[in-house]
TORPA-4810 file (N, C-alpha, C, O; in nm, 3 decimals):
<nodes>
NODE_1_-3.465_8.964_-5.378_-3.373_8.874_-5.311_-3.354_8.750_-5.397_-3.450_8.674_-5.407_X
NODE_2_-3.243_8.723_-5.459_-3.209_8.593_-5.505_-3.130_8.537_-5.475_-3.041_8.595_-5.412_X
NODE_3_-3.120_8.422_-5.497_-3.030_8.243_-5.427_-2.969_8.222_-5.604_-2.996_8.262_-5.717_X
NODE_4_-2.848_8.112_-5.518_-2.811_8.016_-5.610_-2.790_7.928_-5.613_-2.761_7.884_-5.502_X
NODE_5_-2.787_7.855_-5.697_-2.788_7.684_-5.733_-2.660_7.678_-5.865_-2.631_7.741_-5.967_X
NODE_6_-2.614_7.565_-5.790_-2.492_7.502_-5.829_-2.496_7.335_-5.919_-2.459_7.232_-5.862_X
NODE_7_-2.537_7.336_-6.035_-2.520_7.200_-6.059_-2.445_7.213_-6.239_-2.433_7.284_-6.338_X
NODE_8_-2.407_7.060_-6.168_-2.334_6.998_-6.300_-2.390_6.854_-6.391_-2.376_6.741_-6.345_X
NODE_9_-2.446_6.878_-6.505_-2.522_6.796_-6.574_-2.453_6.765_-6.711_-2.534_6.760_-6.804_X
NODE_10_-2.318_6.743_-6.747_-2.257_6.734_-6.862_-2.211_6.912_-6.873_-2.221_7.004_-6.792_X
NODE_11_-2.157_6.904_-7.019_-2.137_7.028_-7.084_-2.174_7.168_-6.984_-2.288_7.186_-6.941_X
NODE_12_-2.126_7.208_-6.973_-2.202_7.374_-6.880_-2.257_7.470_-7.001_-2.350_7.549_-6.986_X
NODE_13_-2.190_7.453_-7.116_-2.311_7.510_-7.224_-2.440_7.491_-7.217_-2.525_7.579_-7.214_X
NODE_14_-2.462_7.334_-7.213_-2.583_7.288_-7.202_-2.627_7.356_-7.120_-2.629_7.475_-7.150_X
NODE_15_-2.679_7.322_-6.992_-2.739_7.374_-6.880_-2.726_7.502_-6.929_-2.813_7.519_-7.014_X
NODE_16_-2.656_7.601_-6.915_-2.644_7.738_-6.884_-2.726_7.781_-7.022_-2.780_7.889_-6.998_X
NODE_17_-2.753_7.741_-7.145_-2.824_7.771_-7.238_-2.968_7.740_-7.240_-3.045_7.790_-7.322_X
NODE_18_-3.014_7.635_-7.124_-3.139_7.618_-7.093_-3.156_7.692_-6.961_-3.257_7.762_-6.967_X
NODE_19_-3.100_7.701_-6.857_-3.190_7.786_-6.748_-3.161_7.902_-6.797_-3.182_7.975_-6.700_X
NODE_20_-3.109_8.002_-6.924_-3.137_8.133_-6.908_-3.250_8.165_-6.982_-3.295_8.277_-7.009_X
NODE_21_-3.292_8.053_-7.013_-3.468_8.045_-7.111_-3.530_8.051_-6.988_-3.627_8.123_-7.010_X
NODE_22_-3.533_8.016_-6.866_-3.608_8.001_-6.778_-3.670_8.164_-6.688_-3.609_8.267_-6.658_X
NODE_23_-3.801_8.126_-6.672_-3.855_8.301_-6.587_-3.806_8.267_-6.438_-3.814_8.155_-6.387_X
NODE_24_-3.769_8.350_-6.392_-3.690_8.394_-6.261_-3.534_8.362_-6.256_-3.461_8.352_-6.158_X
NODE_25_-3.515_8.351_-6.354_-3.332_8.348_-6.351_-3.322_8.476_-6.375_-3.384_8.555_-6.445_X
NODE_26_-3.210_8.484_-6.287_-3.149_8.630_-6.331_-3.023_8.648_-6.402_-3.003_8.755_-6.460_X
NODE_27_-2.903_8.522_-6.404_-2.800_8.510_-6.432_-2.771_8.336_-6.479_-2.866_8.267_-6.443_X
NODE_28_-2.670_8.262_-6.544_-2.604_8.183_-6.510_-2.467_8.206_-6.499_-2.440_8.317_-6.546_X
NODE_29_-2.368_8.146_-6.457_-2.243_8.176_-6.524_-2.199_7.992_-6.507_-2.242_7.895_-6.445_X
NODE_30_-2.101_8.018_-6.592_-2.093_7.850_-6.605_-1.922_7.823_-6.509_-1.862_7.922_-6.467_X
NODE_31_-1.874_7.700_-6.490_-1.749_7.763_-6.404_-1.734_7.590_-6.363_-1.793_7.500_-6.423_X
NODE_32_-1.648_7.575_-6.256_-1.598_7.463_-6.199_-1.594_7.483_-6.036_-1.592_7.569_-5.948_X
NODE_33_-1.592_7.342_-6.060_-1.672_7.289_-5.870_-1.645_7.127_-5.825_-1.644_7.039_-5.911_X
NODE_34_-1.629_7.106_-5.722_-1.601_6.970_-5.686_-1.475_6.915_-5.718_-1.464_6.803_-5.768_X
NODE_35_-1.353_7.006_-5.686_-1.219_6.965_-5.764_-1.144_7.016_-5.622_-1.181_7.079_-5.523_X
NODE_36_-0.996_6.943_-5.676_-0.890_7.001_-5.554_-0.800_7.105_-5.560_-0.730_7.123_-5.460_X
NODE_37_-0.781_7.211_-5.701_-0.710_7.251_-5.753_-0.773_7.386_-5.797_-0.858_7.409_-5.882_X
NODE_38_-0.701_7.475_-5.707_-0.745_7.608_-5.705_-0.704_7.715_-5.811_-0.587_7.744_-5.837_X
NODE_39_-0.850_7.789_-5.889_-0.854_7.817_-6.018_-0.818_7.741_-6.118_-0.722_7.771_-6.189_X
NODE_40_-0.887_7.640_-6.135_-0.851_7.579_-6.261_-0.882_7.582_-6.407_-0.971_7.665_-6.427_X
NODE_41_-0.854_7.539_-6.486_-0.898_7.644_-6.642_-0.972_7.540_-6.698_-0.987_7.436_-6.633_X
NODE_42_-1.016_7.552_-6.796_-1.085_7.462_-6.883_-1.010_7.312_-6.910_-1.038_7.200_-6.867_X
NODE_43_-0.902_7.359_-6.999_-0.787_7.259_-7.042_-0.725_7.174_-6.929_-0.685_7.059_-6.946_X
NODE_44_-0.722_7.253_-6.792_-0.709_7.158_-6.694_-0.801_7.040_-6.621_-0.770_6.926_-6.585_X
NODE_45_-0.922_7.112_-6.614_-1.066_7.052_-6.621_-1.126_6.916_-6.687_-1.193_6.827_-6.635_X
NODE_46_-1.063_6.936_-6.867_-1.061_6.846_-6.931_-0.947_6.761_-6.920_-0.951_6.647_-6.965_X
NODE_47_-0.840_6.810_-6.861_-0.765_6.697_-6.854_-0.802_6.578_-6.751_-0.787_6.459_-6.775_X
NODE_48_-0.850_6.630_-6.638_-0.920_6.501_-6.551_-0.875_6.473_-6.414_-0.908_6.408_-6.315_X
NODE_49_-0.754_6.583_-6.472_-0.683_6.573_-6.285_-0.715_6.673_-6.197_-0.633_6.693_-6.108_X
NODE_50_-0.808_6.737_-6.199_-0.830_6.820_-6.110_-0.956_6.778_-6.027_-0.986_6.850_-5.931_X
NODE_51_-1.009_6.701_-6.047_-1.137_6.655_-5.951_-1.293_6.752_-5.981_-1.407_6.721_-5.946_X
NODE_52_-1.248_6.873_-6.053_-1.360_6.945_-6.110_-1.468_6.927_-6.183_-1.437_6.930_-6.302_X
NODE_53_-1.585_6.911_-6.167_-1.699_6.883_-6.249_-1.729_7.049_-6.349_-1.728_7.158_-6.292_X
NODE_54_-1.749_7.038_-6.470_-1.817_7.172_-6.526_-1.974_7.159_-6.438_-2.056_7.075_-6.400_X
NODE_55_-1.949_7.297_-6.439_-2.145_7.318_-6.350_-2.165_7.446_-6.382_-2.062_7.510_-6.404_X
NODE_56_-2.275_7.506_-6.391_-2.315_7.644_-6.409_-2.380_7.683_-6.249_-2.434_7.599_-6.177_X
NODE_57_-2.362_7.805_-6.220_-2.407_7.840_-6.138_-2.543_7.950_-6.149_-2.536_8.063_-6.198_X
NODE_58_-2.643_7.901_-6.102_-2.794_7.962_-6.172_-2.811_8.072_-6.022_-2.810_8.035_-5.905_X
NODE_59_-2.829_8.237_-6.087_-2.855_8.275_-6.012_-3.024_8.297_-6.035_-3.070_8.328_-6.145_X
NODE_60_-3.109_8.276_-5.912_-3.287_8.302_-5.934_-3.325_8.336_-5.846_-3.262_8.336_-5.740_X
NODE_61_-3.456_8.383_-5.863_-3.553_8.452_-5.751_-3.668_8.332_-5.714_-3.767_8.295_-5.776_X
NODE_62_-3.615_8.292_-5.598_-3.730_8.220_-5.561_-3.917_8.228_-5.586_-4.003_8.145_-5.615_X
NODE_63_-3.917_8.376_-5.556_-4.005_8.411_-5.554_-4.121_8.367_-5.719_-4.241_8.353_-5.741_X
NODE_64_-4.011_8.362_-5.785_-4.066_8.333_-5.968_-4.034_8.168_-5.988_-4.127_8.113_-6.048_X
NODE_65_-3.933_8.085_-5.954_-3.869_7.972_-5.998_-3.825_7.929_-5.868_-3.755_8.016_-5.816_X
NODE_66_-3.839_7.838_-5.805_-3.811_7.765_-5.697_-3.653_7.658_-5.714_-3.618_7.620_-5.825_X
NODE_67_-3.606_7.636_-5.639_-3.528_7.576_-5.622_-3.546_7.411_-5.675_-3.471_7.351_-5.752_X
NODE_68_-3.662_7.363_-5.611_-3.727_7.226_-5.656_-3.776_7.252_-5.831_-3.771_7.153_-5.903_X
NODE_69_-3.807_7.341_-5.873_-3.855_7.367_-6.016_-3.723_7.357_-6.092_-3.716_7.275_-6.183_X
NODE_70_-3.602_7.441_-6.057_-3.536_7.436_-6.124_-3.398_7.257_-6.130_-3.300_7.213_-6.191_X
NODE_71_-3.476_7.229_-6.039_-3.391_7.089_-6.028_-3.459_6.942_-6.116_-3.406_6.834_-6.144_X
NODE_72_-3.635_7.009_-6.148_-3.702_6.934_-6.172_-3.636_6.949_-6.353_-3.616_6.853_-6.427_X
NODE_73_-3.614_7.084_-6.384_-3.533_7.091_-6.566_-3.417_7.021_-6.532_-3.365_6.984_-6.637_X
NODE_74_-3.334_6.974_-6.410_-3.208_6.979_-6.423_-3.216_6.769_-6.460_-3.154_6.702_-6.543_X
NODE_75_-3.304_6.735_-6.369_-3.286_6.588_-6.415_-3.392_6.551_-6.547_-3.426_6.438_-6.583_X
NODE_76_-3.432_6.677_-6.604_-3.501_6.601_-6.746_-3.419_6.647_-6.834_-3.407_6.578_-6.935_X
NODE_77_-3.351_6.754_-6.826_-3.218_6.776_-6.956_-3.107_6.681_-6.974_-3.068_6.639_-7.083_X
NODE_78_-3.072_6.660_-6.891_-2.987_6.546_-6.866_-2.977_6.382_-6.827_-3.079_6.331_-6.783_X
NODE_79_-2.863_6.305_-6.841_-2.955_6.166_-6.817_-2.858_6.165_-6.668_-2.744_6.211_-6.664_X
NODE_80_-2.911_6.120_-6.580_-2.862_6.172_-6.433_-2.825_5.998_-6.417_-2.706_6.003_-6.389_X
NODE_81_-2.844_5.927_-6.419_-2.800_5.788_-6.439_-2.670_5.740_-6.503_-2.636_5.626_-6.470_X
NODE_82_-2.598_5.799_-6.581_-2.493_5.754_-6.636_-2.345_5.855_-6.561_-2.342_5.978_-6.550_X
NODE_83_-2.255_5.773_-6.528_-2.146_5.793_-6.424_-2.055_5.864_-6.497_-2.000_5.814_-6.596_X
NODE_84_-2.032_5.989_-6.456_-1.896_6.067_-6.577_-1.923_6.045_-6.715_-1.840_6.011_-6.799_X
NODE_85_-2.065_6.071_-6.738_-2.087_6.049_-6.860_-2.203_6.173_-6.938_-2.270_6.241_-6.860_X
NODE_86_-2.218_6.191_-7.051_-2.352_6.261_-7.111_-2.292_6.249_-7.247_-2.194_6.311_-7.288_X
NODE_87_-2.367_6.156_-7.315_-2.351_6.139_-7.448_-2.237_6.106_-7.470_-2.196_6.009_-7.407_X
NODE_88_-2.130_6.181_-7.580_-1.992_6.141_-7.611_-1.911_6.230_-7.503_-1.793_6.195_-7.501_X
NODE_89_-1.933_6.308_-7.435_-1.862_6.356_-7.362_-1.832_6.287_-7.230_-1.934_6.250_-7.172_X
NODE_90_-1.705_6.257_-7.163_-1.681_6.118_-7.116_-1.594_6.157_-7.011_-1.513_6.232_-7.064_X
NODE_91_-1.562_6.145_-6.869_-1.486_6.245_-6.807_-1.556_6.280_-6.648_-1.675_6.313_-6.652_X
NODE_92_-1.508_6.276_-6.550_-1.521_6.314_-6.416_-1.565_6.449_-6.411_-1.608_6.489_-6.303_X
NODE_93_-1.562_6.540_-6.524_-1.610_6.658_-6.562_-1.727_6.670_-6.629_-1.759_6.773_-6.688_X
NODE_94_-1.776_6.595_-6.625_-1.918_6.605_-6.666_-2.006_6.513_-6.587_-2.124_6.489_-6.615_X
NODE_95_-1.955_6.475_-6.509_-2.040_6.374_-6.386_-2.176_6.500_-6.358_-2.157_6.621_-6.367_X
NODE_96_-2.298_6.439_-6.326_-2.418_6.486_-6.223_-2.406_6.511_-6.115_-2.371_6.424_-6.035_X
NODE_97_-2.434_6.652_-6.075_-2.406_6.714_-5.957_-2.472_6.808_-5.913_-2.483_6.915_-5.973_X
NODE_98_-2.532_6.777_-5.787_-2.580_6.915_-5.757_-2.498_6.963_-5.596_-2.488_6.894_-5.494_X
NODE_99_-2.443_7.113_-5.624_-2.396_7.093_-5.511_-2.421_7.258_-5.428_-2.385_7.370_-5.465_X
NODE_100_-2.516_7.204_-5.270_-2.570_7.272_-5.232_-2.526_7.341_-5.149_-2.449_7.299_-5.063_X
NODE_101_-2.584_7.516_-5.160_-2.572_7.609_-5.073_-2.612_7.614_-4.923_-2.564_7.691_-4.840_X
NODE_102_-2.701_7.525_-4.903_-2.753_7.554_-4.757_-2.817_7.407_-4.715_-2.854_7.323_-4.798_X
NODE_103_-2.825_7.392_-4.578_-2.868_7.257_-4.589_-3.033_7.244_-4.651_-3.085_7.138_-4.686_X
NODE_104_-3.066_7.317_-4.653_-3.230_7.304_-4.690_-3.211_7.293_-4.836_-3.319_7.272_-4.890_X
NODE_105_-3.096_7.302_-4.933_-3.134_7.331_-5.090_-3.090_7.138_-5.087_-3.155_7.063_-5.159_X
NODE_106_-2.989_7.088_-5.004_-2.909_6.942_-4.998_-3.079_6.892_-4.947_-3.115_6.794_-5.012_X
NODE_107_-3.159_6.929_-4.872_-3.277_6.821_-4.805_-3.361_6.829_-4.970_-3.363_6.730_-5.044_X
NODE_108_-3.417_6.942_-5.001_-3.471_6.960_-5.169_-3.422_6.871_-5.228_-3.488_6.779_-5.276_X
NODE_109_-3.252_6.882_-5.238_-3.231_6.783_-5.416_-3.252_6.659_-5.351_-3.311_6.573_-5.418_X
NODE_110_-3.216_6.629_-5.232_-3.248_6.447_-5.196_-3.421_6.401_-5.234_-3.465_6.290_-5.264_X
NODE_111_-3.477_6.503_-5.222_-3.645_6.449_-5.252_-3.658_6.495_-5.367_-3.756_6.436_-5.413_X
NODE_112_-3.615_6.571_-5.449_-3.571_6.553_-5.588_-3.563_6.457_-5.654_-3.653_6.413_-5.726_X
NODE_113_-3.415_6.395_-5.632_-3.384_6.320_-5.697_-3.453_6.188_-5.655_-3.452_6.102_-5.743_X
NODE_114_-3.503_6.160_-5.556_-3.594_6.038_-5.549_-3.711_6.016_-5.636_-3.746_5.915_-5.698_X
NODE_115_-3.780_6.171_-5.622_-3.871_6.178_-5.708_-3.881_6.168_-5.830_-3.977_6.112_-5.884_X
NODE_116_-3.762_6.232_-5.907_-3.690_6.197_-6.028_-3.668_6.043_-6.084_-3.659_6.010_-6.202_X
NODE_117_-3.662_5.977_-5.993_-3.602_5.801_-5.983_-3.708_5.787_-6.093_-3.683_5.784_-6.214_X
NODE_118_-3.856_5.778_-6.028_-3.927_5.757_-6.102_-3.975_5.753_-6.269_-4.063_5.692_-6.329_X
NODE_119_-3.865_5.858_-6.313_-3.855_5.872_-6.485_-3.774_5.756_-6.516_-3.799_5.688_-6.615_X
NODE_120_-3.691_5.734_-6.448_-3.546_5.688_-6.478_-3.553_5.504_-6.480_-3.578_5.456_-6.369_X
NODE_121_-3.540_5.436_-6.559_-3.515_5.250_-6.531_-3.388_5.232_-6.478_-3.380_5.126_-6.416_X
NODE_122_-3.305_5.284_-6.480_-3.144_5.277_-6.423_-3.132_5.396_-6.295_-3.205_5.495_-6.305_X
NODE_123_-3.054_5.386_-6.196_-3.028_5.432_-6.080_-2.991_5.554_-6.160_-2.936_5.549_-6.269_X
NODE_124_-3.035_5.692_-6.082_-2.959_5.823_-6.055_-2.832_5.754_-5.975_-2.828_5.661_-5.894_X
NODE_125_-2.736_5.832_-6.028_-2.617_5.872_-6.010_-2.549_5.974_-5.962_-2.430_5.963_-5.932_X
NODE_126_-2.633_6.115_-5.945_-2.590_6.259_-5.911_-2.570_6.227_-5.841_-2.638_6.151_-5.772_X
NODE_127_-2.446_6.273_-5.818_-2.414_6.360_-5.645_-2.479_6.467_-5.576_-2.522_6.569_-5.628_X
NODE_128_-2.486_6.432_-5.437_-2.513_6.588_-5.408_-2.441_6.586_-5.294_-2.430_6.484_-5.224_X
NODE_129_-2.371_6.731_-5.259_-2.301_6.797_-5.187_-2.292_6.903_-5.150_-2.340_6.984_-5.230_X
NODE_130_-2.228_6.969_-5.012_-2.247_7.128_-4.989_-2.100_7.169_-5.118_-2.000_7.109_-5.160_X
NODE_131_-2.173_7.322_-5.144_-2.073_7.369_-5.218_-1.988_7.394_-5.153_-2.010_7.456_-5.049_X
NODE_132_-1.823_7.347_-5.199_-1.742_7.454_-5.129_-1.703_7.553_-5.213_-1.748_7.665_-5.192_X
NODE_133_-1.656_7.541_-5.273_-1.608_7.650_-5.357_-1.624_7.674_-5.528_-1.560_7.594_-5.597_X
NODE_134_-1.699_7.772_-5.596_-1.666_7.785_-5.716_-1.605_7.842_-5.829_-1.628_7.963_-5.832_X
NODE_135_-1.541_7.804_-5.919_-1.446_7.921_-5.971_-1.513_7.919_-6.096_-1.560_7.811_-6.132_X
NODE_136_-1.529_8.055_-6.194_-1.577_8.084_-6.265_-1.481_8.055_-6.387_-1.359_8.065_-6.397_X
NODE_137_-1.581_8.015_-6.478_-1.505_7.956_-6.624_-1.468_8.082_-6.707_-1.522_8.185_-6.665_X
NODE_138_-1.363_8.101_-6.848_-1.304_8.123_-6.871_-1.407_8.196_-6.895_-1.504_8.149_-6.836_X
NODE_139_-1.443_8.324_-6.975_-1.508_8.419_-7.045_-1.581_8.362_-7.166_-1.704_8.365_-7.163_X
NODE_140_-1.519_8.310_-7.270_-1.524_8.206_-7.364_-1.614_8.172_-7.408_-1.659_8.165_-7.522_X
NODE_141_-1.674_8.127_-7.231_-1.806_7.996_-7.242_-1.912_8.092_-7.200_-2.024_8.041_-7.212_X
NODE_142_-1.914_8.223_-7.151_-2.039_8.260_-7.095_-2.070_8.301_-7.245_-2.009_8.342_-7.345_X
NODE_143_-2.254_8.252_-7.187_-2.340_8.288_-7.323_-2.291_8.195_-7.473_-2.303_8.218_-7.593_X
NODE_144_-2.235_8.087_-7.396_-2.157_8.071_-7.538_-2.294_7.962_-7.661_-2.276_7.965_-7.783_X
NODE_145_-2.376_7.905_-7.621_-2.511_7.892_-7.687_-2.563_7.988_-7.807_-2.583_7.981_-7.929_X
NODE_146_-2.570_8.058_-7.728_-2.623_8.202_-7.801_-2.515_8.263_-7.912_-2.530_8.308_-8.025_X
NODE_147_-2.443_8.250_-7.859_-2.318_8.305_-7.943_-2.272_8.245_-8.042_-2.200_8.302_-8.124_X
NODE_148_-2.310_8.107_-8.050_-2.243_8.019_-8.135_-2.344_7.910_-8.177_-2.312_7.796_-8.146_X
NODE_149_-2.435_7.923_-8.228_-2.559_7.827_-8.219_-2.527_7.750_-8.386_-2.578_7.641_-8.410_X
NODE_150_-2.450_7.810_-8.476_-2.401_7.692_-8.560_-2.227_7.665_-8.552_-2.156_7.671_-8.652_X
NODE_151_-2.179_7.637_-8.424_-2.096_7.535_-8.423_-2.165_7.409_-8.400_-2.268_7.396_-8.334_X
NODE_152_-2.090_7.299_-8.469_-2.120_7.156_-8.444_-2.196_7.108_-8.340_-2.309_7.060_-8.350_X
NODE_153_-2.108_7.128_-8.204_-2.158_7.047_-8.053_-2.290_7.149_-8.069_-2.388_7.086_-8.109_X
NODE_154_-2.308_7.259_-8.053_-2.414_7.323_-7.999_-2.526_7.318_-8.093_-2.633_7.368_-8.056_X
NODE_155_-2.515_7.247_-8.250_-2.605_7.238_-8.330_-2.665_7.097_-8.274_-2.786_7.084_-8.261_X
NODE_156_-2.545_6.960_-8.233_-2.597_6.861_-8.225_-2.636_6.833_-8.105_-2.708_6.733_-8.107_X
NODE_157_-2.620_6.881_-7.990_-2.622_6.849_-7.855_-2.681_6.953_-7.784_-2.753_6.918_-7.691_X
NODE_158_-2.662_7.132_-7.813_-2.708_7.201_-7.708_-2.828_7.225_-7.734_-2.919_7.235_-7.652_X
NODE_159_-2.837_7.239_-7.889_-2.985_7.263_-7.957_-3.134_7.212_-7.897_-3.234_7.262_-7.845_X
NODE_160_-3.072_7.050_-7.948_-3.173_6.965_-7.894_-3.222_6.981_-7.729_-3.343_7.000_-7.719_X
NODE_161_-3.168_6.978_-7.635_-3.190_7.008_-7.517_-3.236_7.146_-7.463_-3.278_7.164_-7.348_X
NODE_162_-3.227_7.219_-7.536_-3.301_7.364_-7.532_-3.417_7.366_-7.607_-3.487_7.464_-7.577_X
NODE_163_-3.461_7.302_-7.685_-3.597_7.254_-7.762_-3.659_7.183_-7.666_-3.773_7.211_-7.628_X
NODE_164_-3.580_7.074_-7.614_-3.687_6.986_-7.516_-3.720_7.044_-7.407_-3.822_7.006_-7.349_X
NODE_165_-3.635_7.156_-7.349_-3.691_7.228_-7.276_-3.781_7.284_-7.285_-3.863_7.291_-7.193_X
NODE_166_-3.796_7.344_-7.400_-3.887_7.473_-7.448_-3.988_7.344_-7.437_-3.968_7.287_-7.330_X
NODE_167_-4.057_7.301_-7.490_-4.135_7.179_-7.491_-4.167_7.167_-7.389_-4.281_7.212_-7.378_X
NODE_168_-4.136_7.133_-7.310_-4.185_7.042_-7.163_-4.186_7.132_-7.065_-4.256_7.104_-6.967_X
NODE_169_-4.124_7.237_-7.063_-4.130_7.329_-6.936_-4.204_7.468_-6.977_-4.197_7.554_-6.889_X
NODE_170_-4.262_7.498_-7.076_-4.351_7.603_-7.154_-4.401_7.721_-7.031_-4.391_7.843_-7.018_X
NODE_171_-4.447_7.634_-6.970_-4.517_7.732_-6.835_-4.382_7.814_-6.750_-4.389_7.922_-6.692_X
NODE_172_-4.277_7.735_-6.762_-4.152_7.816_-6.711_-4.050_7.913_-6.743_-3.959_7.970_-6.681_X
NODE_173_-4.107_7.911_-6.889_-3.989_7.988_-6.972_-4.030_8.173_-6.985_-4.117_8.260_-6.981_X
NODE_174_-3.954_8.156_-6.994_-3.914_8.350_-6.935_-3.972_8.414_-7.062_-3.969_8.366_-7.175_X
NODE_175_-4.039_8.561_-7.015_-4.103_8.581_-7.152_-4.034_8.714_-7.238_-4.105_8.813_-7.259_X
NODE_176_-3.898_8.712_-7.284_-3.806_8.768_-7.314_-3.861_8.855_-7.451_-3.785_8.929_-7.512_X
</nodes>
């Protein structure tokens, strides 16, 4: 039996190239969420008018990776404090987000992210919300880490954050 979790932490490369290092994932797919504009594409996404955050959607087995575990990688990969922001990427589409399936995953990220506070000298910023709806990103981007590990962004930005993962979450990573 597996659940999913919905969040948006910058780039959806990012994320989606670190929880599929993770043991009890079974899937990510990366996609759009929190927007008003039904099926929207990348290029629309980045343009800014659609209200869409990039987010990956992590499918896992509780039973291996918990919901609170996997939220605990989600505010150390990312800086959850800065507003439509992660690094140079700049945009209402890359805002912090987690946005929840059930009310019990929304009660989790709230004691989450409190708990999280504690890393942080500047306020968290994530949102959290019930999901309503998600639409899956172009083909393009799935796996696209893996696929492309010397283009530029993913040498300078996805790399590093999949190292610090590997690093700090050792006990969590899937033994592939």
């Amino acid at each position: 039996m597996t659940e999913l979790a919905t969040l948006g932490g910058g780039c959806f490369w990012c994320l989606e190239a670190v929880y599929l290092e993770l043991r009890g994932v079974r899937a990510v797919k990366s996609g759009y969420a929190g927007g008003h504009v039904a099926n929207p594409t990348y290029e629309e996404v980045c343009g800014k008018k659609t209200g869409h955050a990039e987010v990956v959607q992590v499918e896992f087995d509780p039973a291996e990776i918990s919901f609170a575990e996997l939220l605990e990688v989600f505010f150390t990969i990312h800086d959850p404090t800065t507003k439509d922001r992660q690094g140079n990427d700049v945009g209402p589409q890359y805002r912090s987000v987690i946005l929840a399936h059930s009310p019990e995953q929304e009660r989790i990220a709230r004691e989450q992210l409190a708990a999280a506070q504690a890393h942080w000298d500047a306020p968290i910023v994530t949102e959290i919300a019930p999901l309503e709806k998600f639409w899956p990103a172009e083909r393009v981007h799935d796996n696209y880490f893996a696929r492309n590990p010397q283009n530029p962004y993913c040498a300078v930005v996805v790399a590093p954050k999949v190292a610090k993962a590997r690093k700090l979450f050792l006990d969590k990573l899937a033994h592939r």
